[in-house]
C-alpha positions as a Python dict, from the first residue, in 0.01 Angstrom:
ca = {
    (1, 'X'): (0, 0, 0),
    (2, 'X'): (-355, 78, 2),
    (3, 'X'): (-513, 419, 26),
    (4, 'X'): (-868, 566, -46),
    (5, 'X'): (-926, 918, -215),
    (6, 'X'): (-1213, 1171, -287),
    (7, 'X'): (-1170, 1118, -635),
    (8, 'X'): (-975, 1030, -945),
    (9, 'X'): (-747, 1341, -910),
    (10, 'X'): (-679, 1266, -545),
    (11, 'X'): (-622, 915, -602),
    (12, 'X'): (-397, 1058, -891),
    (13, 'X'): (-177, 1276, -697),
    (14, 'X'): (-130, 1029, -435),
    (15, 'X'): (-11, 753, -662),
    (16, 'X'): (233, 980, -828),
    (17, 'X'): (375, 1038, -478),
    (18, 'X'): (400, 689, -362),
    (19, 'X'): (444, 511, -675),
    (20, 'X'): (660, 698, -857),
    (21, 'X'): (768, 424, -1157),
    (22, 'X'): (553, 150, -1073),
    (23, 'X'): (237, 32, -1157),
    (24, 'X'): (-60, 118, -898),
    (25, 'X'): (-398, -59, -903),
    (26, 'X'): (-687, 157, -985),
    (27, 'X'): (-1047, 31, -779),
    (28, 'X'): (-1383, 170, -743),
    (29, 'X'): (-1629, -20, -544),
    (30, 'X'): (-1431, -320, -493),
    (31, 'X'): (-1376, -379, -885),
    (32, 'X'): (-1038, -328, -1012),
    (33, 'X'): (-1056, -41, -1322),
    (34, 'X'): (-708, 17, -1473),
    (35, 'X'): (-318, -31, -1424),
    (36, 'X'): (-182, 326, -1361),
    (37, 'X'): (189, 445, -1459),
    (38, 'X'): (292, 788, -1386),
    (39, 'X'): (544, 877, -1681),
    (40, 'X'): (666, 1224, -1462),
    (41, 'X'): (485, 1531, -1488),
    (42, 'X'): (155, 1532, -1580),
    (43, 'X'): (155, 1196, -1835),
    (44, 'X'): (-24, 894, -1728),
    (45, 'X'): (-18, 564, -1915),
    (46, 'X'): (-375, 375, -1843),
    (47, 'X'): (-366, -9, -1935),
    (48, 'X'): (-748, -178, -1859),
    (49, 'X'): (-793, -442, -1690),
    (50, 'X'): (-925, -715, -1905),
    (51, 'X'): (-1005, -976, -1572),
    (52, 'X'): (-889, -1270, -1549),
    (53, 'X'): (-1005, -1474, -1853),
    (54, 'X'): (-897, -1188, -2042),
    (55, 'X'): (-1244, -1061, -2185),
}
């Protein structure tokens, strides 16, 4: 699934919706920023993205 949003909080909301125990993708501009986990509630768990050779 792929969605755009106004902004981080949007974007937030909407994965915590639709994604409820998964990880979702987190872009901006066509570069990918973070793995997002919605724990319930308000708790996130944010794990960068280190690209692909890992630096």
């Amino acid at each position: 699934m792929e969605f755009e949003a106004s902004g981080i909080f949007a974007a937030l909301q909407f994965a915590a919706r639709e994604t409820a125990g998964r990880t979702a993708e987190l872009w901006l501009d066509g570069k990918l920023l973070c793995l997002v986990k919605s724990l319930g509630g308000e708790a996130w768990q944010l794990s960068p993205f280190a690209g692909p050779t890992g630096n």
